[in-house]
NULUM-117807 format. One record per atom (N, C-alpha, C, O): residue number from 1; x, y, z; residue in three letters; atom name. Coordinates in nm, 2 decimals, decimal comma, padded with zeros to 4 digits, always signed. Example, Ala and Ser with C-alpha at 12.3 -4.5 7.8 and 13.67 -1.06 7.14 Angstrom:
{r 1; {+01,32; -00,57; +00,78}; 'ALA'; 'N'}
{r 1; {+01,23; -00,45; +00,78}; 'ALA'; 'CA'}
{r 1; {+01,32; -00,33; +00,78}; 'ALA'; 'C'}
{r 1; {+01,42; -00,33; +00,85}; 'ALA'; 'O'}
{r 2; {+01,28; -00,22; +00,71}; 'SER'; 'N'}
{r 2; {+01,37; -00,11; +00,71}; 'SER'; 'CA'}
{r 2; {+01,29; +00,00; +00,79}; 'SER'; 'C'}
{r 2; {+01,34; +00,11; +00,80}; 'SER'; 'O'}
***
This chain:
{r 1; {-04,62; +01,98; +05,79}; 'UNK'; 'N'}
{r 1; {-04,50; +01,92; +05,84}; 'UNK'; 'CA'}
{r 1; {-04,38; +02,01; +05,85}; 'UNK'; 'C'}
{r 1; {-04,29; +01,98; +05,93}; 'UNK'; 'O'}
{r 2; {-04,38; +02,18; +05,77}; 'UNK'; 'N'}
{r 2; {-04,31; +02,22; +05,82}; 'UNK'; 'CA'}
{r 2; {-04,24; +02,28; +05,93}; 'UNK'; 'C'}
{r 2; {-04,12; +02,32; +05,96}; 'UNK'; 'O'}
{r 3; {-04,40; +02,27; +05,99}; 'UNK'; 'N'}
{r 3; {-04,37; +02,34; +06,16}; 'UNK'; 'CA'}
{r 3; {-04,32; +02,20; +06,23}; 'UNK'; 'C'}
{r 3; {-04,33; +02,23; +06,35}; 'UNK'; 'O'}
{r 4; {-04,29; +02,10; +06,23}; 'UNK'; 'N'}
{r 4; {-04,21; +02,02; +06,33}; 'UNK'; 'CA'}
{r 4; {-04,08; +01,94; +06,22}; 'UNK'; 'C'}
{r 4; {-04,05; +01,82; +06,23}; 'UNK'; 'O'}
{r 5; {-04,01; +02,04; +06,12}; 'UNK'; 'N'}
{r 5; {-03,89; +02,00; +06,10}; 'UNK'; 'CA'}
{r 5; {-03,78; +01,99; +06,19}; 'UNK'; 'C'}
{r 5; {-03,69; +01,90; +06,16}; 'UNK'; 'O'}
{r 6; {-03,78; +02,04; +06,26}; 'UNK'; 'N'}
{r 6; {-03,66; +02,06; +06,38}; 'UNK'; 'CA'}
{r 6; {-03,66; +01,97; +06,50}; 'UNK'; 'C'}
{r 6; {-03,57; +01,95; +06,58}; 'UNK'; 'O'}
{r 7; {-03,82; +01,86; +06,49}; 'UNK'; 'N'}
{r 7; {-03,81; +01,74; +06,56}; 'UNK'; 'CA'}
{r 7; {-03,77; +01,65; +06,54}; 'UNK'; 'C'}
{r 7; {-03,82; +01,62; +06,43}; 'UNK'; 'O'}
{r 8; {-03,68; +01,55; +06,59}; 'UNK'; 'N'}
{r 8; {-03,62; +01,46; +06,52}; 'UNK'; 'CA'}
{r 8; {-03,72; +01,34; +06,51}; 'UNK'; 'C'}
{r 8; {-03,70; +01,30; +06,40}; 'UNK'; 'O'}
{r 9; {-03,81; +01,26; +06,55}; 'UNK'; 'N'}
{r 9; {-03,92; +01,18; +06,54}; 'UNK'; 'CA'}
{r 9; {-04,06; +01,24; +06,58}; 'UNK'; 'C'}
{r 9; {-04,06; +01,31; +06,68}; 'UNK'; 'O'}
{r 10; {-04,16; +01,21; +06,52}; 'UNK'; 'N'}
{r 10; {-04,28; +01,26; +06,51}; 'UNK'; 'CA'}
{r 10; {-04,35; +01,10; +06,53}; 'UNK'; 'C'}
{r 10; {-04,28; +01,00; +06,51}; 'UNK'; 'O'}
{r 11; {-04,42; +01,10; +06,56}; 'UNK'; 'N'}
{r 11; {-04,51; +00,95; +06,58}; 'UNK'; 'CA'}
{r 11; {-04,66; +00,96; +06,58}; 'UNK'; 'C'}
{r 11; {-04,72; +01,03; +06,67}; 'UNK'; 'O'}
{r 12; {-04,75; +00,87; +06,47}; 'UNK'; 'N'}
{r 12; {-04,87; +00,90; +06,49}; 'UNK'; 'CA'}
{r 12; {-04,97; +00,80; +06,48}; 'UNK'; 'C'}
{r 12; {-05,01; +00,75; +06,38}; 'UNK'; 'O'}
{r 13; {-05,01; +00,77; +06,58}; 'UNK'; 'N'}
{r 13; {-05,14; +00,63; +06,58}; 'UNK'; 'CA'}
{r 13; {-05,26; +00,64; +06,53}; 'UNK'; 'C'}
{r 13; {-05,34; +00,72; +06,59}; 'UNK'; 'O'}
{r 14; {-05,31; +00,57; +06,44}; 'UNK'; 'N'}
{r 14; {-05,39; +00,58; +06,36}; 'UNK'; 'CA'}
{r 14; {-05,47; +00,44; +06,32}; 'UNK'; 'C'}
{r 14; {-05,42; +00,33; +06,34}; 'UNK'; 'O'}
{r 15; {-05,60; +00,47; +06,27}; 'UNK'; 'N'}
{r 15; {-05,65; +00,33; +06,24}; 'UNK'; 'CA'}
{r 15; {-05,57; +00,29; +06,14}; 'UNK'; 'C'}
{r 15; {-05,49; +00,37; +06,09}; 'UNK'; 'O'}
{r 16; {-05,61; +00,14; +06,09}; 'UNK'; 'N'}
{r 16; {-05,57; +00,08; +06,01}; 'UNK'; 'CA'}
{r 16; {-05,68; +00,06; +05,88}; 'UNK'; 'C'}
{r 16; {-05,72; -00,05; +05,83}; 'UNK'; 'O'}
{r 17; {-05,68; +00,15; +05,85}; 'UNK'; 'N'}
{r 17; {-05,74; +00,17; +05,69}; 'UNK'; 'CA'}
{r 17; {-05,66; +00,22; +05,59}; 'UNK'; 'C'}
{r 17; {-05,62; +00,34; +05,60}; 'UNK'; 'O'}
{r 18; {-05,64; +00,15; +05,47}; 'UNK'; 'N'}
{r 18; {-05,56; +00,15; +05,33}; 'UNK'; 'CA'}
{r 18; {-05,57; +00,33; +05,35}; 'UNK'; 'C'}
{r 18; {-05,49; +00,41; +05,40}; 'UNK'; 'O'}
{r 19; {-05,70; +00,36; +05,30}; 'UNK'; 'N'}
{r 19; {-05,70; +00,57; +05,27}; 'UNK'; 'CA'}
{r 19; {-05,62; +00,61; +05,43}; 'UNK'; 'C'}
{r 19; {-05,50; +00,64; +05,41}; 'UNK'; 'O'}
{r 20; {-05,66; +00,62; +05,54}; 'UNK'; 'N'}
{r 20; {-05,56; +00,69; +05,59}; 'UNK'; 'CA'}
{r 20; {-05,43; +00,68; +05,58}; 'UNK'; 'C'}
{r 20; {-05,35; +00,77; +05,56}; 'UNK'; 'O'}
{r 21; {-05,42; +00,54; +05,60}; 'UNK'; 'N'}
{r 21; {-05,23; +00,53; +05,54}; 'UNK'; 'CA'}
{r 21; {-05,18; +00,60; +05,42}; 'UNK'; 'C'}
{r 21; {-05,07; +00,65; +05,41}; 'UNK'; 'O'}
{r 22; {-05,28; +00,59; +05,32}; 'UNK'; 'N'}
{r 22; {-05,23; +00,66; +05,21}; 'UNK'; 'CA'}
{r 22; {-05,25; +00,84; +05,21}; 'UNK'; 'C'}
{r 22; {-05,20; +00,92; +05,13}; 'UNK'; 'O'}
{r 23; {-05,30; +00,86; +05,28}; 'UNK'; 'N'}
{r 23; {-05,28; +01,02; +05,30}; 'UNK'; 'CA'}
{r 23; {-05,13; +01,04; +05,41}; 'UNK'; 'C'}
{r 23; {-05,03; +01,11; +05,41}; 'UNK'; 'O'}
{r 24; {-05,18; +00,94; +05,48}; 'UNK'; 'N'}
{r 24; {-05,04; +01,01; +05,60}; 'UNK'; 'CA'}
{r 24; {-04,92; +00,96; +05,54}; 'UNK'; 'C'}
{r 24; {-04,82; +01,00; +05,60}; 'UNK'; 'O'}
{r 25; {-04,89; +00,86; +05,39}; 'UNK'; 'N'}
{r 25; {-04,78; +00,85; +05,31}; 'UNK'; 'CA'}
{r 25; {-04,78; +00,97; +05,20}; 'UNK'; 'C'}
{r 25; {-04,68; +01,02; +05,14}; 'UNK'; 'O'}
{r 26; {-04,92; +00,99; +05,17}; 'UNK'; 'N'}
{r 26; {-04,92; +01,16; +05,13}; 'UNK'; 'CA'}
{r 26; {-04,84; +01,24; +05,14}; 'UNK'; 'C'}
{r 26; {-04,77; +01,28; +05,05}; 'UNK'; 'O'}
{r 27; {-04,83; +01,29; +05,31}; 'UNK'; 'N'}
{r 27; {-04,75; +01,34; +05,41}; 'UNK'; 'CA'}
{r 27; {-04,63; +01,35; +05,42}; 'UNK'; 'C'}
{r 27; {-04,58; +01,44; +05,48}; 'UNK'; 'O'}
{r 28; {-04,53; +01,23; +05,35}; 'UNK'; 'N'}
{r 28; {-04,42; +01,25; +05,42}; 'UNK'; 'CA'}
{r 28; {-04,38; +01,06; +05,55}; 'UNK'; 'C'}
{r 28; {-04,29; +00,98; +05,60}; 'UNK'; 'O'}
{r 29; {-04,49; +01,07; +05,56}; 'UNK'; 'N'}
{r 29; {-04,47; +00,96; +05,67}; 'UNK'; 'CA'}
{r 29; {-04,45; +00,79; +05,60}; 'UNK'; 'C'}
{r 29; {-04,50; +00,74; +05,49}; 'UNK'; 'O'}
{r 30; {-04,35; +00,74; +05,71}; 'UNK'; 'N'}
{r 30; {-04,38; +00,60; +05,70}; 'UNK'; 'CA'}
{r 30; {-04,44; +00,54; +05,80}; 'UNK'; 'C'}
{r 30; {-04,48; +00,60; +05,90}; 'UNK'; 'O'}
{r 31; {-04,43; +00,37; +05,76}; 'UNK'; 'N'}
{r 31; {-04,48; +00,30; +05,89}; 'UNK'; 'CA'}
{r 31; {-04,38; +00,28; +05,93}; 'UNK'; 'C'}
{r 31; {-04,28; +00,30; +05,87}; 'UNK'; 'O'}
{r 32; {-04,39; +00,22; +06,09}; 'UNK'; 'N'}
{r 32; {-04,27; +00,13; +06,14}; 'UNK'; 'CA'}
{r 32; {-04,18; +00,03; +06,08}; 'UNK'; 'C'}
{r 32; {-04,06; +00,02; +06,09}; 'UNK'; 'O'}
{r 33; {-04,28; -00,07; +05,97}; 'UNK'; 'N'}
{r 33; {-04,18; -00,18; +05,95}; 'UNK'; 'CA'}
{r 33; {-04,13; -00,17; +05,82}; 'UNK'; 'C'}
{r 33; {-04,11; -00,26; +05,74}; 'UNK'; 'O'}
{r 34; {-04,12; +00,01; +05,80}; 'UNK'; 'N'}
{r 34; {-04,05; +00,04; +05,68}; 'UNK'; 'CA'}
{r 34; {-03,93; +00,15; +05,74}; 'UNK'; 'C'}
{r 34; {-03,87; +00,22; +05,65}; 'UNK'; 'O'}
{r 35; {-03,92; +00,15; +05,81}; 'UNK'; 'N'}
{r 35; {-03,81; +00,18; +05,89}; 'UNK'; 'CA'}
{r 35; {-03,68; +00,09; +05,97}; 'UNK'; 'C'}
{r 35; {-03,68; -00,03; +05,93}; 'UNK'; 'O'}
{r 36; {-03,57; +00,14; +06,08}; 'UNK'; 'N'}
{r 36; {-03,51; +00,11; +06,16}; 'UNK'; 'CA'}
{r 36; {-03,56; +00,11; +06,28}; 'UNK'; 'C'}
{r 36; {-03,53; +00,02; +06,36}; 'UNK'; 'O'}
{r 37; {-03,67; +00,21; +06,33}; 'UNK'; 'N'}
{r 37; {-03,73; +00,19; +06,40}; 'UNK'; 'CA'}
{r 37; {-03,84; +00,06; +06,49}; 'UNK'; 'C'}
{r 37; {-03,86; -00,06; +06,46}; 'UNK'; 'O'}
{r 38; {-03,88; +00,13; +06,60}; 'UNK'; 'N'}
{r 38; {-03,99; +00,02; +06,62}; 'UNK'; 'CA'}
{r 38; {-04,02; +00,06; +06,72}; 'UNK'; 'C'}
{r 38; {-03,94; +00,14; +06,76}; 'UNK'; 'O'}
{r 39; {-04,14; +00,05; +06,81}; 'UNK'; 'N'}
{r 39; {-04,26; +00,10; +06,85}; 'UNK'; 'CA'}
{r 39; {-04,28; -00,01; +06,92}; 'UNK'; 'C'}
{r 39; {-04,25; -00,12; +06,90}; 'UNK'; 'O'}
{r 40; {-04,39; +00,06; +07,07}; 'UNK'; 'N'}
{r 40; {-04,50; -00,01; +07,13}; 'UNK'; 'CA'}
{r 40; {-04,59; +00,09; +07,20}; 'UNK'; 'C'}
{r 40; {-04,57; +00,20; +07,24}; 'UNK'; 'O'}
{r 41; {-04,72; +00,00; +07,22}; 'UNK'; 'N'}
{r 41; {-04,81; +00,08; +07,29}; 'UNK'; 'CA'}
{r 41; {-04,89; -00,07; +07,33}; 'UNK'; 'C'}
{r 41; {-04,90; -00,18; +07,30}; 'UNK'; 'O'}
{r 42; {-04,93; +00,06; +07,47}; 'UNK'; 'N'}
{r 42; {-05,05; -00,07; +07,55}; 'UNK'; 'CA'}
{r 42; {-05,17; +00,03; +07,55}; 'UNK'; 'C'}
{r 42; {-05,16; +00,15; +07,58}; 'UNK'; 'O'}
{r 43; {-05,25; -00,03; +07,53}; 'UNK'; 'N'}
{r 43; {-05,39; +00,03; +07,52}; 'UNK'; 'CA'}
{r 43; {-05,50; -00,03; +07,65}; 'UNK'; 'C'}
{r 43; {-05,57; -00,12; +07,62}; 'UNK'; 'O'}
{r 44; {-05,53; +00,02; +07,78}; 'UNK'; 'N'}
{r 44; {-05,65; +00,04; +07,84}; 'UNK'; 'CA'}
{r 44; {-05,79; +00,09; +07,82}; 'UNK'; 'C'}
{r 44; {-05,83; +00,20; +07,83}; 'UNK'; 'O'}
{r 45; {-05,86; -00,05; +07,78}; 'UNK'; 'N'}
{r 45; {-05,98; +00,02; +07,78}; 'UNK'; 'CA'}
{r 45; {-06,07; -00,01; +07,83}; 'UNK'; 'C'}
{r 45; {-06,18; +00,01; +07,78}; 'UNK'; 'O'}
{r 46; {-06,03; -00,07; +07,98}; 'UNK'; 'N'}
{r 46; {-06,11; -00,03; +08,06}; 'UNK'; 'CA'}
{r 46; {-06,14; +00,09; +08,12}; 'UNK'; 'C'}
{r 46; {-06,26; +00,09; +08,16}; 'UNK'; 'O'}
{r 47; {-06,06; +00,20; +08,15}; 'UNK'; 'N'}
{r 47; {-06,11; +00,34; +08,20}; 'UNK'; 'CA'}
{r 47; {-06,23; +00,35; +08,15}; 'UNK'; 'C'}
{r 47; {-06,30; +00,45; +08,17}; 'UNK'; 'O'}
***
């Protein structure tokens, strides 16, 4: 995480399983709805 201190938001999509959350809270990271923030994504999967 020290090579992107100088970014002001980082954003990372990930499944939703308990262990990765808890590594990427490991990290440094929160979720969205532990924030001011908030988020969206649309997902195509038809390609």
């Amino acid at each position: 995480m020290d090579r992107y201190a100088d970014i002001r938001q980082l954003m990372l999509i990930t499944d939703d399983d308990p262990a990765t959350a808890a590594f990427y809270r490991s990290c440094g990271l929160r979720s969205l709805d532990q924030t001011h923030g908030i988020g969206f994504i649309r997902y195509n999967f038809a390609s």
